[in-house]
C-alpha positions as CSV (number, residue, x, y, z in Angstrom):
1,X,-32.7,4.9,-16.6
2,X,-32.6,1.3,-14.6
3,X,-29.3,0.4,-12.7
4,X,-27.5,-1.5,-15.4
5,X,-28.1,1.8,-17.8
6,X,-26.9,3.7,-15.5
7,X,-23.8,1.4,-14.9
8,X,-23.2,1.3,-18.7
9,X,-23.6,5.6,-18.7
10,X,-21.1,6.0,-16.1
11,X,-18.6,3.0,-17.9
12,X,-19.5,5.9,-21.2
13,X,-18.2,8.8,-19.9
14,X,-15.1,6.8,-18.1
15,X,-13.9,5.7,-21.8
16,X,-14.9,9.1,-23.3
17,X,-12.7,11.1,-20.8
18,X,-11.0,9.4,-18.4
19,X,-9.7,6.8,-20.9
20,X,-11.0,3.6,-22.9
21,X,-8.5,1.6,-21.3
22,X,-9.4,1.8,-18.1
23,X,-13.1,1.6,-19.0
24,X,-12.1,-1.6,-20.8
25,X,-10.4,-2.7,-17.5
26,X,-13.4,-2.2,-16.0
27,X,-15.6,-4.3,-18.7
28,X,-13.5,-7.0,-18.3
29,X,-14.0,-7.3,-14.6
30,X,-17.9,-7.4,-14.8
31,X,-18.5,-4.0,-15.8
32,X,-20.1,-3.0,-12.2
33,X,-19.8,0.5,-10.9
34,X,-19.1,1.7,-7.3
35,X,-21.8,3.1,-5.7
36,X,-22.0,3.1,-1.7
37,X,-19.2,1.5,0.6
38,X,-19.6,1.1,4.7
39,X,-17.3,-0.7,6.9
40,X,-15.7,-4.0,4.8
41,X,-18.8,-3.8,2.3
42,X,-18.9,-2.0,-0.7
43,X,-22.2,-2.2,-2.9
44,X,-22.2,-0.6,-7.0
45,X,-25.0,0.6,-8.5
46,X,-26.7,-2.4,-9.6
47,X,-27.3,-3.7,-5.9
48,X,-24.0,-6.2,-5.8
49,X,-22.3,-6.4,-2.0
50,X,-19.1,-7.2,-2.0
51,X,-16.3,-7.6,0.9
52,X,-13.7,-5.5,-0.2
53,X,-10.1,-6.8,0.4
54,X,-9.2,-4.5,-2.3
55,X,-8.1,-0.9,-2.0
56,X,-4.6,-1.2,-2.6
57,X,-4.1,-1.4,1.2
58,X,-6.0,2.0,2.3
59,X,-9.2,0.5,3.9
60,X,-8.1,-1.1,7.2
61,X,-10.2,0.7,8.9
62,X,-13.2,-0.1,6.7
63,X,-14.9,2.3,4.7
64,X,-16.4,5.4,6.6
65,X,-15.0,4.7,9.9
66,X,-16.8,6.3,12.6
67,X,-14.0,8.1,14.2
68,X,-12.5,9.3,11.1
69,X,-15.8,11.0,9.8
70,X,-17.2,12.6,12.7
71,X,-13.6,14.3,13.0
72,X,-13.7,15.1,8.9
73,X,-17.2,16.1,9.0
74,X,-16.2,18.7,12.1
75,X,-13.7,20.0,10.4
76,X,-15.3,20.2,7.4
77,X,-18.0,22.7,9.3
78,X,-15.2,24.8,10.9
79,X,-12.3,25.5,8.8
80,X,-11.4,22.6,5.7
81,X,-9.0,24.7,4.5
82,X,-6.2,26.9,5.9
83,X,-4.6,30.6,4.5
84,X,-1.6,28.9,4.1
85,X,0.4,32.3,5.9
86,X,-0.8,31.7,10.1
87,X,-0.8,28.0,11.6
88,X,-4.3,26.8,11.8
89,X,-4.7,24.4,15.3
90,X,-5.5,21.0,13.7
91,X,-2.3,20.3,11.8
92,X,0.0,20.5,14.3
93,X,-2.3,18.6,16.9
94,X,-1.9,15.7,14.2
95,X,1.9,16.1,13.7
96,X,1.5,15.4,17.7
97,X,-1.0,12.4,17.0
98,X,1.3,10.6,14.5
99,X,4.7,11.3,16.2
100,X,3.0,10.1,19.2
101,X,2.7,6.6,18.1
102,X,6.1,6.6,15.8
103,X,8.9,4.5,17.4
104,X,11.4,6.2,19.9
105,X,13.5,9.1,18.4
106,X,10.6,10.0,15.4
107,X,9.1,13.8,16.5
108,X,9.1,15.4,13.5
109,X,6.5,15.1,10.7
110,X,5.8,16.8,7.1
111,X,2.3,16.1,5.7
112,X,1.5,15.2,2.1
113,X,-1.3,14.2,0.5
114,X,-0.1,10.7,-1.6
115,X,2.2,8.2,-0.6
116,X,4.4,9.0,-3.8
117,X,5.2,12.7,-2.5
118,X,6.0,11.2,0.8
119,X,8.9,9.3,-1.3
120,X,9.3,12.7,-3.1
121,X,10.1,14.3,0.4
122,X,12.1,12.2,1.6
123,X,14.2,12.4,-1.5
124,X,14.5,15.8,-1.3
125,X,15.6,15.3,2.5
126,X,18.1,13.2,2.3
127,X,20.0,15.0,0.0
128,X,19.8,18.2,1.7
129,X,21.4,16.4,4.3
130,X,24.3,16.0,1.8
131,X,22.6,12.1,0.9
132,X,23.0,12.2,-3.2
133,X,23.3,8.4,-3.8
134,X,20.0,6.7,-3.2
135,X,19.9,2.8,-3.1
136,X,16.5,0.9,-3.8
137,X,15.4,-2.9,-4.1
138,X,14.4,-4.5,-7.1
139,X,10.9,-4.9,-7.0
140,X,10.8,-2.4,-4.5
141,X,7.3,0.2,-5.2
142,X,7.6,3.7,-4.0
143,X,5.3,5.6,-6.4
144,X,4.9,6.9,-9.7
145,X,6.3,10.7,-9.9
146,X,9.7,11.2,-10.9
147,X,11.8,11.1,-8.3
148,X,9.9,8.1,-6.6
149,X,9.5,6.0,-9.6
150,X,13.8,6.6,-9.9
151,X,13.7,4.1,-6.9
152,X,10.3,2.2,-8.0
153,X,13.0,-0.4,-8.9
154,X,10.5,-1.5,-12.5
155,X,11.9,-1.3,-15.7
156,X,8.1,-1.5,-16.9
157,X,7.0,1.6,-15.1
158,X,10.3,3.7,-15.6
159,X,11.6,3.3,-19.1
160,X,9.3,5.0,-20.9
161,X,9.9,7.7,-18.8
162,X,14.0,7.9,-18.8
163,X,16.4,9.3,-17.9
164,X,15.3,9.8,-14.9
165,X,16.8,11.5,-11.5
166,X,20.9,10.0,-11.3
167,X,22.4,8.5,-8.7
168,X,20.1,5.4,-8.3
169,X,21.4,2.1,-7.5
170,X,19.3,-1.1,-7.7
171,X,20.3,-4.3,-5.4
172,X,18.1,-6.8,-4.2
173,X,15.8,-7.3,-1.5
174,X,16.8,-9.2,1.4
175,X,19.9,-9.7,0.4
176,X,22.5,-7.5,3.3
177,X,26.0,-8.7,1.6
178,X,24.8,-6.6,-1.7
179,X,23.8,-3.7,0.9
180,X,27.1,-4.4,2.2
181,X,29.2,-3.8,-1.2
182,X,27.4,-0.9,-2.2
183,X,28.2,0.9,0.8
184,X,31.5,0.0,1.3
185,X,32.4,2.5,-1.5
186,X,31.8,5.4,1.4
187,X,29.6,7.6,-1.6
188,X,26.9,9.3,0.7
189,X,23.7,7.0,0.5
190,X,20.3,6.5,1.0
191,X,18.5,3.7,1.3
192,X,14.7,3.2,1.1
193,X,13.4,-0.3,1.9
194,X,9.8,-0.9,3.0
195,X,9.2,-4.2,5.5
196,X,7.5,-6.1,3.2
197,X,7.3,-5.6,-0.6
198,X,3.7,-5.1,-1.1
199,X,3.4,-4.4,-4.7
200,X,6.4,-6.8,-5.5
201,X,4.0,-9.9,-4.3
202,X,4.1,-9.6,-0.7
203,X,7.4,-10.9,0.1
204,X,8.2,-10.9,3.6
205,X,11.9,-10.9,4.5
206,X,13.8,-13.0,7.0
207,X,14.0,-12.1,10.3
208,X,17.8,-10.6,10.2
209,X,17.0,-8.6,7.6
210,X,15.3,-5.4,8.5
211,X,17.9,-5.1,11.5
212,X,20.7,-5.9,9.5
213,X,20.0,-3.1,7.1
214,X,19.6,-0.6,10.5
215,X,23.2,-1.7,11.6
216,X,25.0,-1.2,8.3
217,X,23.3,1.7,8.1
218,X,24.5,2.8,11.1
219,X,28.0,1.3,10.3
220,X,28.3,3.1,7.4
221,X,26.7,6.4,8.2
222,X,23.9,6.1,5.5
223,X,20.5,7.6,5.9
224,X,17.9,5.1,6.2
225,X,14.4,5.6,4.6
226,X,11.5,2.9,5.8
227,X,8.9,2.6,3.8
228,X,5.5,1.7,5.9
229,X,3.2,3.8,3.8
230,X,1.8,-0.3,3.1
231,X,2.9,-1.7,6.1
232,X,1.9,0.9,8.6
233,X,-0.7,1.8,11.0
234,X,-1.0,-1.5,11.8
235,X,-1.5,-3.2,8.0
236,X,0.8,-5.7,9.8
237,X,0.2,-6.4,13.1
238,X,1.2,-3.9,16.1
239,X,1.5,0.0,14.3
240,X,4.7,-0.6,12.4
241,X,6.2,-3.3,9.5
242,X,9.2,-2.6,12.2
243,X,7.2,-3.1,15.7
244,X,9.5,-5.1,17.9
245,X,12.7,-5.0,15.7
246,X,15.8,-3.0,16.3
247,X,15.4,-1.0,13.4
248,X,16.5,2.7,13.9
249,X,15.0,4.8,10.4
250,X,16.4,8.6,9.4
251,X,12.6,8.9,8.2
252,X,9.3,6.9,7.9
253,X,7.2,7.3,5.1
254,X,3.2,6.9,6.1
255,X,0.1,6.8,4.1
256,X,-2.8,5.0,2.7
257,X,-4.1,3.8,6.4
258,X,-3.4,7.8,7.6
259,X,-6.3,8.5,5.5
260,X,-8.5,6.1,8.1
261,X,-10.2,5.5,4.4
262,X,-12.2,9.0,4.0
263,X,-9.4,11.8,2.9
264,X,-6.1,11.5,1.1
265,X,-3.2,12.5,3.7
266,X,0.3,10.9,3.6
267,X,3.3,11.7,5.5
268,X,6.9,11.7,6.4
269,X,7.7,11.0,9.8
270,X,11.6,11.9,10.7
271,X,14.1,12.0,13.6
272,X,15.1,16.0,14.5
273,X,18.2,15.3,13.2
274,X,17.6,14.3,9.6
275,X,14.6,17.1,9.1
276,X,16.7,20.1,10.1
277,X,17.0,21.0,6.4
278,X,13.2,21.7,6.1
279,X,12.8,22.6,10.1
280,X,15.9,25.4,8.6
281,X,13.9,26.9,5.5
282,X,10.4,25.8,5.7
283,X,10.0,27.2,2.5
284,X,12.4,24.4,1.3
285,X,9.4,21.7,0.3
286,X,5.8,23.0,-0.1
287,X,2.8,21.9,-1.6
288,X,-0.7,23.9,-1.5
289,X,-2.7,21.1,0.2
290,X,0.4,19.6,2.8
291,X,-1.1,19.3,6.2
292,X,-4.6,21.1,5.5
293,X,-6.6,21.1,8.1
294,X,-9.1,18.4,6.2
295,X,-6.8,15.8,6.1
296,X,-5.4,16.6,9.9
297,X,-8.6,15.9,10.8
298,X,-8.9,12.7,9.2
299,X,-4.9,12.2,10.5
300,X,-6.8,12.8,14.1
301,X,-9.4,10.5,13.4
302,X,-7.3,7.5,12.4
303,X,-5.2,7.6,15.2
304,X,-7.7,7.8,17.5
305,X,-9.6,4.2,16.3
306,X,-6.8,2.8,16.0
307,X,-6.6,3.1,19.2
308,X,-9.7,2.3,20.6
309,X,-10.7,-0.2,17.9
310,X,-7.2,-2.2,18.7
311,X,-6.5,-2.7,15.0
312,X,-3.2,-3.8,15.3
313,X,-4.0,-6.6,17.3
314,X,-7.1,-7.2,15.2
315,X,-4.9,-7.4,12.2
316,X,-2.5,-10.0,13.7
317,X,-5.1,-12.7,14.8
318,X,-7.6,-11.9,11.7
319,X,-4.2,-12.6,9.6
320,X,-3.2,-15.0,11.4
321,X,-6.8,-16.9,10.6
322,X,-7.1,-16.2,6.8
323,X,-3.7,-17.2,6.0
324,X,-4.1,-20.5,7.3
325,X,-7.8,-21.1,5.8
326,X,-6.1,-20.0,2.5
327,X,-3.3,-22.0,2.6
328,X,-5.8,-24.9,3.5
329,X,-7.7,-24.2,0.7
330,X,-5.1,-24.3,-1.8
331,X,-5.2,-27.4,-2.0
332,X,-8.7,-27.3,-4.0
333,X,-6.8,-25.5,-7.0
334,X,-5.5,-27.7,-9.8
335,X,-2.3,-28.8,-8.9
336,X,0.8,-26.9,-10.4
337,X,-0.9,-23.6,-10.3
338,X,-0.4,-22.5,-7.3
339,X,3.3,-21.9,-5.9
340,X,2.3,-20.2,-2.4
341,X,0.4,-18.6,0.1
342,X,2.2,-15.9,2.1
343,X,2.0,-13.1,4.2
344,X,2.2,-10.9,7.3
345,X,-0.8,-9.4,9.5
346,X,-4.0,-8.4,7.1
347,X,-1.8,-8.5,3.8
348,X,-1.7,-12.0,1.9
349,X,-0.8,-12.6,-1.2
350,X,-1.1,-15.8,-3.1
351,X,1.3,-16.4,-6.0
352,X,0.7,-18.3,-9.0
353,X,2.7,-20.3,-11.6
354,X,1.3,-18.4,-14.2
355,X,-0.1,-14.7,-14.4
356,X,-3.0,-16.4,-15.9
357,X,-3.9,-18.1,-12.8
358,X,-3.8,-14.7,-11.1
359,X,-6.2,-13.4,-13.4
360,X,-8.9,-16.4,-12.8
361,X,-8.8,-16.4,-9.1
362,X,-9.5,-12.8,-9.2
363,X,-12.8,-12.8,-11.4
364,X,-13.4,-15.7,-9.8
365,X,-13.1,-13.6,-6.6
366,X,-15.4,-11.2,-7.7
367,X,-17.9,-13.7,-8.9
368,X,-18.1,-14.9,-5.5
369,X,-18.7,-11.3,-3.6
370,X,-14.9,-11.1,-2.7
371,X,-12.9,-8.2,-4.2
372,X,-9.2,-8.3,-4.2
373,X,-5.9,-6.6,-5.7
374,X,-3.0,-7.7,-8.1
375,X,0.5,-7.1,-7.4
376,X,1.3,-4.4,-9.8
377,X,5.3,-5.5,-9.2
378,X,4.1,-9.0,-9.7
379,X,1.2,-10.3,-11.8
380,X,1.5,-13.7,-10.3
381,X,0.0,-12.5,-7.1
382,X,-3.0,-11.8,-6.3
383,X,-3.1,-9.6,-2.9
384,X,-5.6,-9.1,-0.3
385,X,-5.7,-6.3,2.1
386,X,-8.8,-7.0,3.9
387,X,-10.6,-4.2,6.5
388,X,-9.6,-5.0,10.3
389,X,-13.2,-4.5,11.0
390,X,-14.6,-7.6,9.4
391,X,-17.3,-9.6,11.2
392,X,-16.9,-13.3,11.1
393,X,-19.8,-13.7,8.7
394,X,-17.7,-11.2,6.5
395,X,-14.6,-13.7,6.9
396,X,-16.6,-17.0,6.5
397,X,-17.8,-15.0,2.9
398,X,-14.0,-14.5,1.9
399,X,-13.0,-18.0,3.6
400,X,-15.6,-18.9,1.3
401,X,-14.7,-16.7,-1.8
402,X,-11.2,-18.0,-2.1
403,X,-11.8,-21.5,-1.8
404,X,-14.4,-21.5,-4.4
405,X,-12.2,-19.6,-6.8
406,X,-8.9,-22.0,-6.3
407,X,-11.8,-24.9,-7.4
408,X,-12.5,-22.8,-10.3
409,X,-8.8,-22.0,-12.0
410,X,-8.0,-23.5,-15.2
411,X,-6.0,-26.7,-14.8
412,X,-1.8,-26.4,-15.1
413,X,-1.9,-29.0,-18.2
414,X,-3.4,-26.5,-20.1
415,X,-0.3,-24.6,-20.6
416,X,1.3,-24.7,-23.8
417,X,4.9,-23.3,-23.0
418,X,6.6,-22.1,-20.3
419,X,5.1,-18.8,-19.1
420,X,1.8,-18.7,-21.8
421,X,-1.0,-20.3,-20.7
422,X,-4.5,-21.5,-22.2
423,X,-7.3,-19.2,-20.7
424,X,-10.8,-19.4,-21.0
425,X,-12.3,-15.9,-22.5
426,X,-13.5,-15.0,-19.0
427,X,-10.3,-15.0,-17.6
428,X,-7.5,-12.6,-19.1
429,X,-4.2,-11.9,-17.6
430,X,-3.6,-9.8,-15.2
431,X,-0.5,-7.1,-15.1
């Protein structure tokens, strides 16, 4: 079998059992298969490099990080797994890590090992500390399981799936008066807001916001759940979406950088105050793999390059020089198709007048060795979360990438009505 038969084997046995749909998905984007990744690059099995600003936000490290490995690979040859009855040494040596670099007042921390049981724990602890209304932002994305997709604030992603947990109220984001009124009611609240909506098109709030929501918090005794498990770990700039802010969360909710890119570990960071429930019965909220001694490790070696690599600052001034190049280069798309280039630290997201649009600039991505995510909250916008490890020959490619694709979208005129637009059969929507 050559490379492409191989490719179309794999792409087989993805529509026989893991679904034709996603196998079509796949088809549709250029039907290439991962093979190899290293660092920014990732490379399928035909031989095709790509820089990867994909991943839905997990590889800011790059792909097999150094520090993360050799700390996963030792593990792996001592003890991967624990009994699950004694403590084994690397978990809590992680809790340390992570708390460690959490803003004054977070000490405790409960592993998990996806970003939607993080929102599941956190559920679960804010109303064992007597929290039963939770408050969410349209738009908002906080996973898929049932009690996180309750306040995954997306009619799309939730109906077919109702009724789901009660108690739920939706407001919008960045908007404190409607925080304000819902409050004011006194009912016991939560309130889970992440720093910037990732998967709702990267919208970054005003400045007032995030600390406005802290004080009425504060004012009126809710318990305040921030969502970094996009923003964190310096996805942003600095190690938090909250760096520099006077934001003062209940409980943090970590993930996809924790990984460091190699093993699935998420977590909810908390203050001693709101985690006495499950520091009281510890039997309270378990899962099998929570904290395993694996994904400590991997915990152990993400902290420590982010450290010593300085991602946080890398993030800011990488940012800081791809948002401007692709704001410059916006200007090469057809006009009316493009409505904005936005962003914070390493994740960018360019919105589009039409979904359609979205869908071009990301083939036309991948056609031009760049690979790239849509906002699954908004299919207007096309979202890059780029490695903080990438070389400047790596960014000149993506500089590159993205102003080649805006020259390649399918001019605004060729819309017939409002929202449906003419695309050319290599383009198809995305969302």
């Amino acid at each position: 079998m050559n490379d492409i038969e191989d490719q179309s084997h794999v792409l087989a046995l993805c529509s026989k059992h893991l679904g034709r749909r996603l196998a079509g998905i796949s088809k549709m984007l250029g039907g290439k298969v991962e093979a190899e990744s290293y660092g920014a690059g990732l490379t399928t099995m035909d031989g095709t490099s790509y820089v990867n600003c994909a991943g839905s936000g997990v590889f800011l490290l790059g792909a097999r990080n150094e520090y993360v490995v050799e700390s996963v690979i030792n593990q792996i040859h001592r003890h991967p797994l624990s009994a699950r009855l004694l403590i084994d040494e690397t978990s809590p040596r992680a809790a340390q890590a992570l708390a460690s670099i959490c803003p004054e007042g977070i000490d405790k921390v409960h592993f998990v090992s996806s970003g939607t049981e993080a929102t599941e724990a956190a559920i679960k602890l804010a109303r064992a500390n007597g929290f039963r209304r939770l408050i969410s932002t349209t738009n908002g994305y906080h996973g898929k399981t049932m009690g996180a997709l309750s306040v995954t604030a997306r009619a799309m992603y939730q109906d077919a799936f109702r009724p789901l947990i009660p108690d739920v109220v939706e407001i919008p984001y960045n908007d404190l008066d409607a925080l304000r009124r819902v409050l004011a009611d006194s009912i016991p609240s939560c309130f889970i807001v992440e720093p910037v909506q990732g998967e709702g098109g990267v919208i970054v709030p005003s400045d007032d916001y995030l600390p406005g929501v802290s004080a009425l918090c504060a004012e009126y005794g809710a318990f305040l759940v921030v969502d970094e498990i996009q923003t964190g770990l310096g996805r942003v700039g600095g190690t938090w979406g909250i760096d520099g802010m006077d934001v003062h969360p209940d409980v943090m909710l970590v993930g996809k950088v924790l990984s460091g890119g190699v093993v699935p570990v998420s977590a909810i960071a908390c203050t001693s105050n709101a985690y006495k429930p499950f520091e009281k019965d510890p039997l309270l909220h378990t899962s099998t793999y929570s904290g395993a001694p694996i994904s400590a490790a991997a915990v152990l070696g993400t902290v420590r390059a982010l450290q010593v690599q300085d991602i946080g600052e890398r993030s800011r001034t990488i940012g800081q020089r791809l948002l401007a190049s692709f704001s410059k280069s916006s200007a090469a798309a057809p006009a009316g198709t493009v409505k904005e280039v936005r962003g914070k630290g390493l994740l960018i997201g360019i919105e589009f007048t039409d979904p359609g649009f979205a869908g071009e600039m990301l083939l036309g991505l991948i056609e031009h060795g760049v690979l790239a995510n849509h906002s699954m909250n908004n299919s207007s916008v096309v979202r890059f979360t780029p490695p903080a490890i990438l070389t400047d020959d790596e960014m000149k490619i993506v500089e590159a990438a993205v102003r080649d694709a805006f020259s390649g979208i399918t001019s605004a005129e060729t819309l017939l009505n409002p929202g449906e637009t003419v695309r050319s059969s290599s383009a198809p929507a995305v969302g």
